[in-house]
FINUTOR-358083 format. One record per atom (N, C-alpha, C): residue number from 1; residue in three letters; atom name; x negated, y negated, z negated. Coordinates in steps of 0.1 Angstrom, whole numbers, padded with zeros to 4 digits. Layout:
FINUTOR-358083
+-----+------+------+-------+-------+-------+
:  nr : rest : atom :    xx :    yy :    zz :
+-----+------+------+-------+-------+-------+
: NUM :  ALA :   CA :     X :     Y :     Z :
...
+-----+------+------+-------+-------+-------+
***
This chain:
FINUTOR-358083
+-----+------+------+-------+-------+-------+
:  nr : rest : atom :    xx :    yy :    zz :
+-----+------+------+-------+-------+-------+
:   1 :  UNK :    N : -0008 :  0012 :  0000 :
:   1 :  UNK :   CA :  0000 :  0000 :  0000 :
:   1 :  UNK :    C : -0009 : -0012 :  0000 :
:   2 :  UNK :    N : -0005 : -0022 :  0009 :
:   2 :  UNK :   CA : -0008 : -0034 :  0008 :
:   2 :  UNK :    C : -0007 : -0044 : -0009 :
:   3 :  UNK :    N : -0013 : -0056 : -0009 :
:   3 :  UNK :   CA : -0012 : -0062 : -0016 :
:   3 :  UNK :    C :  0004 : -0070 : -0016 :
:   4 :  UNK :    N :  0007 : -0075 : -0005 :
:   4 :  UNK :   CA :  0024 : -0078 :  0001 :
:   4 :  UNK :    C :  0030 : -0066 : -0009 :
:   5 :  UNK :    N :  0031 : -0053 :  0001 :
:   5 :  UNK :   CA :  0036 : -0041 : -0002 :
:   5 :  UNK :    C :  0040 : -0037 : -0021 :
:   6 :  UNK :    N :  0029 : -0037 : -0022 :
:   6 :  UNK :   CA :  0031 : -0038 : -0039 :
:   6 :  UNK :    C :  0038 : -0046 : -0047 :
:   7 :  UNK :    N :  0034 : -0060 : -0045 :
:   7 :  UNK :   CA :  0043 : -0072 : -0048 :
:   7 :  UNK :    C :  0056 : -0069 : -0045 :
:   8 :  UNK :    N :  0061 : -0063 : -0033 :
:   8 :  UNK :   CA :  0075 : -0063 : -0027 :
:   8 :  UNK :    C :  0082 : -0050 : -0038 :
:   9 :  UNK :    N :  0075 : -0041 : -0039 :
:   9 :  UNK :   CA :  0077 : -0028 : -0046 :
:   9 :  UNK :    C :  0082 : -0032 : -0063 :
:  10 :  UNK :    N :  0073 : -0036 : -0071 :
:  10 :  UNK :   CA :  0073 : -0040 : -0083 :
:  10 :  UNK :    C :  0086 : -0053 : -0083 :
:  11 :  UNK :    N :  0085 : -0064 : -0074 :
:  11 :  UNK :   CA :  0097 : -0071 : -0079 :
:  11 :  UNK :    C :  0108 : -0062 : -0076 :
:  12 :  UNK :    N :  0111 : -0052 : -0065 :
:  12 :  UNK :   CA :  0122 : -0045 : -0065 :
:  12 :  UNK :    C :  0128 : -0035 : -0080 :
:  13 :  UNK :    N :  0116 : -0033 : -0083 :
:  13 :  UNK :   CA :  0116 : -0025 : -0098 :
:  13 :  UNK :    C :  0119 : -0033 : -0106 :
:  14 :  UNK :    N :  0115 : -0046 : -0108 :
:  14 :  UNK :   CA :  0120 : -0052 : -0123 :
:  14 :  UNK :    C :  0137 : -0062 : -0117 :
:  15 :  UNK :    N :  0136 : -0063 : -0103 :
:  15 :  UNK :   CA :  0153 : -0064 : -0103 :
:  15 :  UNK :    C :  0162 : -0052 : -0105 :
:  16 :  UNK :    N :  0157 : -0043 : -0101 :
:  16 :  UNK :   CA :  0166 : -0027 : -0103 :
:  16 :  UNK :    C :  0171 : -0026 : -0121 :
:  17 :  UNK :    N :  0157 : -0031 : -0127 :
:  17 :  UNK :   CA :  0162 : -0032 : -0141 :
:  17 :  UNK :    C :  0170 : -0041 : -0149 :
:  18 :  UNK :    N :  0163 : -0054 : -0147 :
:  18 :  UNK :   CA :  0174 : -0064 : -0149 :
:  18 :  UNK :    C :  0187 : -0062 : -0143 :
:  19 :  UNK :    N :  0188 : -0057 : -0132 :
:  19 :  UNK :   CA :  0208 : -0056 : -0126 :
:  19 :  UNK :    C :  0214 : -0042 : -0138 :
:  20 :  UNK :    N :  0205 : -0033 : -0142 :
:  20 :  UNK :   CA :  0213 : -0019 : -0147 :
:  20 :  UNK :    C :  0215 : -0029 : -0165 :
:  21 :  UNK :    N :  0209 : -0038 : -0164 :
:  21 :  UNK :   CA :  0211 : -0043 : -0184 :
:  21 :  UNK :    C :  0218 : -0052 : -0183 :
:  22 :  UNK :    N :  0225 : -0061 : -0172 :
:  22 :  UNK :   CA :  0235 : -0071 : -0171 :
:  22 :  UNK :    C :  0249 : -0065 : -0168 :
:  23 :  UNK :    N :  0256 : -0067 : -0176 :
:  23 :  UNK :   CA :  0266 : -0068 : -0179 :
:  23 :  UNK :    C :  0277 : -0078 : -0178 :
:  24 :  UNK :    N :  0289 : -0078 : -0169 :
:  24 :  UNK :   CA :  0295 : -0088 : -0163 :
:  24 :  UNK :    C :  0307 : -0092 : -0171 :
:  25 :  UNK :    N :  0313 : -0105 : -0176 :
:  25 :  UNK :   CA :  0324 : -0102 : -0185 :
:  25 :  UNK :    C :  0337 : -0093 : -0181 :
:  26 :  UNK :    N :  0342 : -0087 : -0191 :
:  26 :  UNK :   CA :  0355 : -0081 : -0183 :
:  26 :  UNK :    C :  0364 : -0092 : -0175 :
:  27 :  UNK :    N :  0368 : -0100 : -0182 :
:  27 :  UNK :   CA :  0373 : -0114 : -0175 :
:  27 :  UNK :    C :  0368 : -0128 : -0172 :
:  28 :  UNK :    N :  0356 : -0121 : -0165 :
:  28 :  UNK :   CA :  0352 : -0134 : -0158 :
:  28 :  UNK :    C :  0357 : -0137 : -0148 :
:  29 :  UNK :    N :  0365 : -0134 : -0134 :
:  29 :  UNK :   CA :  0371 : -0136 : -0126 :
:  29 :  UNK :    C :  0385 : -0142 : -0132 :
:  30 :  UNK :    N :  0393 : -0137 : -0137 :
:  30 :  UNK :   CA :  0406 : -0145 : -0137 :
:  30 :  UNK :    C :  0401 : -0156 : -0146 :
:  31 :  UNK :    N :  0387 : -0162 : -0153 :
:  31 :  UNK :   CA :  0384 : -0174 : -0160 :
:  31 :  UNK :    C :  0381 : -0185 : -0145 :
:  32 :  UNK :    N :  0377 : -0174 : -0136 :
:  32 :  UNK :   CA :  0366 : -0189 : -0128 :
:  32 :  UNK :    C :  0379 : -0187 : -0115 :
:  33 :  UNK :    N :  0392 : -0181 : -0117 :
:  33 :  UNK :   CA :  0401 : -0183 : -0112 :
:  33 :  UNK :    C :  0410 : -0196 : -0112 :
:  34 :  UNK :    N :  0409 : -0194 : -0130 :
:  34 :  UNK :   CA :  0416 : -0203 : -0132 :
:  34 :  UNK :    C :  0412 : -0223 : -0132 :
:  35 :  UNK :    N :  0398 : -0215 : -0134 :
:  35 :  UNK :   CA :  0388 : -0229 : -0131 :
:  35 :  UNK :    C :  0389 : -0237 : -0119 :
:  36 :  UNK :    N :  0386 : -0225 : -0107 :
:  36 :  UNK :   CA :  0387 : -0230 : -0096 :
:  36 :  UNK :    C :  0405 : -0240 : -0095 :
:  37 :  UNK :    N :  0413 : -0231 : -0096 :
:  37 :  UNK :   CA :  0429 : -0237 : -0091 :
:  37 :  UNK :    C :  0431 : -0252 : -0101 :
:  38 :  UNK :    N :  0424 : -0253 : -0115 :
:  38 :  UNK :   CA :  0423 : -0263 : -0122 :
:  38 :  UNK :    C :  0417 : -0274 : -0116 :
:  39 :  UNK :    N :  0405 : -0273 : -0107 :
:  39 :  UNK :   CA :  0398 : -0281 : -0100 :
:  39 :  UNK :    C :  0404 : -0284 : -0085 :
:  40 :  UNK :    N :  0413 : -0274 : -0080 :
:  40 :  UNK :   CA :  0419 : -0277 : -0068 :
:  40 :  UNK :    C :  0434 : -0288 : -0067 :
:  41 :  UNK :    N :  0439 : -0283 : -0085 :
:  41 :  UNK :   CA :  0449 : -0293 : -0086 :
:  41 :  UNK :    C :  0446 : -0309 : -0085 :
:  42 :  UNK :    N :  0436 : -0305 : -0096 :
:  42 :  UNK :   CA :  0429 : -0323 : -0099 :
:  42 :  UNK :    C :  0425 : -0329 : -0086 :
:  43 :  UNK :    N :  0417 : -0324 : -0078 :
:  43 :  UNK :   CA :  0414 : -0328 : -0059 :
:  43 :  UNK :    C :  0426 : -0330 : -0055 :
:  44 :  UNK :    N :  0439 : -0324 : -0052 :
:  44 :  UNK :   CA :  0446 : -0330 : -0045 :
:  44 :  UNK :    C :  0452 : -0342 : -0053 :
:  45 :  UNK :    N :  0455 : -0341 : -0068 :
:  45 :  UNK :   CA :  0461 : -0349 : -0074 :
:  45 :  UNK :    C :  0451 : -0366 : -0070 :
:  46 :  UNK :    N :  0438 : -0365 : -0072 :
:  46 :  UNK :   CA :  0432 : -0377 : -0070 :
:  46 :  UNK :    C :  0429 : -0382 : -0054 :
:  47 :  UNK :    N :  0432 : -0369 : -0048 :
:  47 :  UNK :   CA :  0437 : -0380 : -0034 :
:  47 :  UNK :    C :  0453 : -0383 : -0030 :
:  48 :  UNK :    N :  0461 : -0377 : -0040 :
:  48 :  UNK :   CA :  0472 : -0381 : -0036 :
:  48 :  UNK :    C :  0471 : -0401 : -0044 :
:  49 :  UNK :    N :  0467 : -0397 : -0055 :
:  49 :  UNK :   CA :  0465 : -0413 : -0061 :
:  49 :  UNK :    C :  0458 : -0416 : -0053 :
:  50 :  UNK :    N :  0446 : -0418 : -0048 :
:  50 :  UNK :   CA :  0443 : -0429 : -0034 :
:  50 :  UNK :    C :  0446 : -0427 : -0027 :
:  51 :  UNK :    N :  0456 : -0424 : -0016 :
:  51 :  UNK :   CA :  0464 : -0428 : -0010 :
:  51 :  UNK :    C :  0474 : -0434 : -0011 :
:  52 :  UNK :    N :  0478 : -0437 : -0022 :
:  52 :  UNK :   CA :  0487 : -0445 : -0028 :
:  52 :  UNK :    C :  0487 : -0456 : -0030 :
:  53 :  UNK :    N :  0478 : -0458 : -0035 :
:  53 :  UNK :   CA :  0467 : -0472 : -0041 :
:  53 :  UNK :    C :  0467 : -0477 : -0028 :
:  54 :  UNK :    N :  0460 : -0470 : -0015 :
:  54 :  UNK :   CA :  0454 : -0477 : -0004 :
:  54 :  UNK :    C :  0469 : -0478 :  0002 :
:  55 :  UNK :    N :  0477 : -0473 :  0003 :
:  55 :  UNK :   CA :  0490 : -0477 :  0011 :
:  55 :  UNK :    C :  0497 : -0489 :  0002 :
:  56 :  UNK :    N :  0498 : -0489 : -0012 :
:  56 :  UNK :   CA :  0506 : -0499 : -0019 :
:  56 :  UNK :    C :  0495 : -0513 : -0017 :
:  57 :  UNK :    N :  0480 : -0514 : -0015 :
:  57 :  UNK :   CA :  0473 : -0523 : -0015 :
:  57 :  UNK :    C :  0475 : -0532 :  0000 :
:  58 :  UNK :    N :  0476 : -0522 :  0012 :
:  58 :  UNK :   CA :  0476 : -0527 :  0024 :
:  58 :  UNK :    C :  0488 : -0532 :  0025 :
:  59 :  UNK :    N :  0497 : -0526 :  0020 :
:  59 :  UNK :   CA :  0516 : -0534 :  0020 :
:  59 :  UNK :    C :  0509 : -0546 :  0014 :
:  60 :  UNK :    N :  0504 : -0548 :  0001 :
:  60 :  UNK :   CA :  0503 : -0563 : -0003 :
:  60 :  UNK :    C :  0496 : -0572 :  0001 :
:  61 :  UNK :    N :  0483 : -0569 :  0010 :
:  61 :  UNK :   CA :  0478 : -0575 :  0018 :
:  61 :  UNK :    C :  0487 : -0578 :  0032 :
:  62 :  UNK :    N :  0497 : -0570 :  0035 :
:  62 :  UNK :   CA :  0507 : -0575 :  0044 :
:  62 :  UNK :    C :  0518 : -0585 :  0038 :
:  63 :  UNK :    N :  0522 : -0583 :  0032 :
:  63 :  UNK :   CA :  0527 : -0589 :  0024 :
:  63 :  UNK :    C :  0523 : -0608 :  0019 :
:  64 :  UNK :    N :  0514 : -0607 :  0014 :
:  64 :  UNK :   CA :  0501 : -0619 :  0009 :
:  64 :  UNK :    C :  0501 : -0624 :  0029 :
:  65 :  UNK :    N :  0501 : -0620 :  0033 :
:  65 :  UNK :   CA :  0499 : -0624 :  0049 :
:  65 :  UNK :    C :  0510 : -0630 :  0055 :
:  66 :  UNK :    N :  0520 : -0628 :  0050 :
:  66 :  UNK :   CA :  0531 : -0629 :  0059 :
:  66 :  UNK :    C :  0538 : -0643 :  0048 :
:  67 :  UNK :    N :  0536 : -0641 :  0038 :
:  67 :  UNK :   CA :  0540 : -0656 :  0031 :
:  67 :  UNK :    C :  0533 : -0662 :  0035 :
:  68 :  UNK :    N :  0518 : -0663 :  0036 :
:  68 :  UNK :   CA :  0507 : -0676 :  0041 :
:  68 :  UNK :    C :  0518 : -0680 :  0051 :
:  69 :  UNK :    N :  0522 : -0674 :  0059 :
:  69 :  UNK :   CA :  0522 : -0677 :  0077 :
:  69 :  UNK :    C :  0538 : -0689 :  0077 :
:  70 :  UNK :    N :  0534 : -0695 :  0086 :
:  70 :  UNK :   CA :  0539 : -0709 :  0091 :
:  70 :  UNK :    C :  0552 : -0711 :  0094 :
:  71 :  UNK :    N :  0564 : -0714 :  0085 :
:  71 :  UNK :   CA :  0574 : -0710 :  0090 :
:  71 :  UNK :    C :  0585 : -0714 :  0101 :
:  72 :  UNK :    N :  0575 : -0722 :  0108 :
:  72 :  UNK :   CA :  0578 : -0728 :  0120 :
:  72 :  UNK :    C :  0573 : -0724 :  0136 :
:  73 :  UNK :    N :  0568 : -0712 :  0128 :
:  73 :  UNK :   CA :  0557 : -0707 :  0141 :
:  73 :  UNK :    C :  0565 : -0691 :  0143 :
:  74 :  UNK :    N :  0569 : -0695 :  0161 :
:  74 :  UNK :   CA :  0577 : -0682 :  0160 :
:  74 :  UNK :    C :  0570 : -0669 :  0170 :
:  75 :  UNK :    N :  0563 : -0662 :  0164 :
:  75 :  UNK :   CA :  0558 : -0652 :  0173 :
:  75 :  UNK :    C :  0565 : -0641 :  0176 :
:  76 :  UNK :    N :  0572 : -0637 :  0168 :
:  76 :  UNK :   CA :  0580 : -0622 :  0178 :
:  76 :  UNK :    C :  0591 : -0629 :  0186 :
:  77 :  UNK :    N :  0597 : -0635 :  0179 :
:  77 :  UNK :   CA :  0611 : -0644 :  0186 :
:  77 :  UNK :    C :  0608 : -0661 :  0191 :
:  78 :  UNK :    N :  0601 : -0656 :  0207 :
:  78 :  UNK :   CA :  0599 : -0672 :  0208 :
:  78 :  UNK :    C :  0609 : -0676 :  0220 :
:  79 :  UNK :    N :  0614 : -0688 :  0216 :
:  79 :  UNK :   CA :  0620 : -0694 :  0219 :
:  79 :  UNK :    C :  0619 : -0699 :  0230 :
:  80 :  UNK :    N :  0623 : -0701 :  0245 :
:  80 :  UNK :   CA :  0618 : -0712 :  0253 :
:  80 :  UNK :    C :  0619 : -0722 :  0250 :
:  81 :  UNK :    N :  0614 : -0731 :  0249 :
:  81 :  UNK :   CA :  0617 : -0745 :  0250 :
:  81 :  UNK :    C :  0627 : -0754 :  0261 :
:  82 :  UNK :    N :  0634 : -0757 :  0266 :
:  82 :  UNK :   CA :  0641 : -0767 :  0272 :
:  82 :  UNK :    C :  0651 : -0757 :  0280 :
:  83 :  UNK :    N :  0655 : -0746 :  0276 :
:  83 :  UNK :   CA :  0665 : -0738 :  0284 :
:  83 :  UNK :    C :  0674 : -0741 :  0269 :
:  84 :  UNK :    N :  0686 : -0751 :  0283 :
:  84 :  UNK :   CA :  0698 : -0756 :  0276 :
:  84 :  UNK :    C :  0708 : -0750 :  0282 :
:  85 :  UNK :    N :  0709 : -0740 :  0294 :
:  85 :  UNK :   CA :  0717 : -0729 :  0301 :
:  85 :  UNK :    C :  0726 : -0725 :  0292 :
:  86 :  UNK :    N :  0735 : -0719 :  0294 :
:  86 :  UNK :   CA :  0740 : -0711 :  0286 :
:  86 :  UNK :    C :  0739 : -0696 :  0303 :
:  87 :  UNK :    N :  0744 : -0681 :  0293 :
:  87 :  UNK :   CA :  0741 : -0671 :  0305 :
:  87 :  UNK :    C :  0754 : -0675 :  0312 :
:  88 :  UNK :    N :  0752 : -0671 :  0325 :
:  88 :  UNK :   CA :  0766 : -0666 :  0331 :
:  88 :  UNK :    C :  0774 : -0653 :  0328 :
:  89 :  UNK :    N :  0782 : -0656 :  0321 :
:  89 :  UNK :   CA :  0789 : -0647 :  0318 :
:  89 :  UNK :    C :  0787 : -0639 :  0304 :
:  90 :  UNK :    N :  0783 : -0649 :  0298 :
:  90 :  UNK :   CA :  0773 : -0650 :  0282 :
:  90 :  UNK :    C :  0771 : -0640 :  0280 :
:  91 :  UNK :    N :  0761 : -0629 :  0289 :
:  91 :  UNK :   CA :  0754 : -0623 :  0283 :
:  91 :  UNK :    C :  0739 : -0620 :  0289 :
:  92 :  UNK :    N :  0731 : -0619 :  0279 :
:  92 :  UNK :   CA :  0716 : -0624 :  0285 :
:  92 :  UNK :    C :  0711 : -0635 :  0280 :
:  93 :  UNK :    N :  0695 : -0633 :  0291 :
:  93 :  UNK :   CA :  0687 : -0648 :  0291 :
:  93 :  UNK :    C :  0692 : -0657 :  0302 :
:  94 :  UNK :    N :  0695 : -0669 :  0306 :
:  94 :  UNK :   CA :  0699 : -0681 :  0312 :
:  94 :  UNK :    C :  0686 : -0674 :  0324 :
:  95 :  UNK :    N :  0693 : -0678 :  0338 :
:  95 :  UNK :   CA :  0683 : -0673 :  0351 :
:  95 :  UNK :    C :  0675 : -0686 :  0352 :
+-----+------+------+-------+-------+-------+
***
C-alpha cells in the first residue's frame, strides 16, 4: 500500500467506528419536522407582512400624490376649450 492508500484505509476504519457508536435520537425527525414547518410558517407569514406594508405604502404614496395635484388641471377628462356645439342629436362629441 501506498502512503495515499493507507491514509484512505485508516480514515475509512475510524469512520466505520465512529458511525457503529452514534446513535440517532428516536425522534429526531418528527423534532426537525416540526422545526422546519415552524420556520416555513414564519417565511410566509413575513412576506405576507411585506407585501402588505409595500401595497398599503404605495396606495399612500398615491394617495399623498393625488392631493398635491392641481385641482384645475384636468388630465384624464380634458375638456376642449371653445367647443360651444351642442351634438346633433345630443349624443356624443360636437363634429
Amino acid at each position: 500500500m501506498t502512503g495515499a492508500d493507507a491514509a484512505a484505509h485508516e480514515l475509512r476504519e475510524v469512520f466505520d467506528t465512529l458511525t457503529t457508536s452514534v446513535r440517532g435520537a428516536p425522534n429526531g425527525y418528527p423534532k426537525a419536522l416540526t422545526e422546519w414547518r415552524r420556520r416555513e410558517r414564519r417565511r410566509r407569514l413575513v412576506v405576507a407582512i411585506l407585501a402588505t406594508v409595500v401595497f398599503a405604502l404605495a396606495d399612500a404614496i398615491g394617495l399623498w400624490a393625488l392631493s398635491k395635484a392641481n385641482v384645475n388641471t384636468h388630465i384624464i377628462f380634458n375638456d376642449r376649450p371653445g367647443v360651444t356645439q351642442t351634438p346633433k342629436g345630443g349624443i356624443g362629441p360636437p363634429p
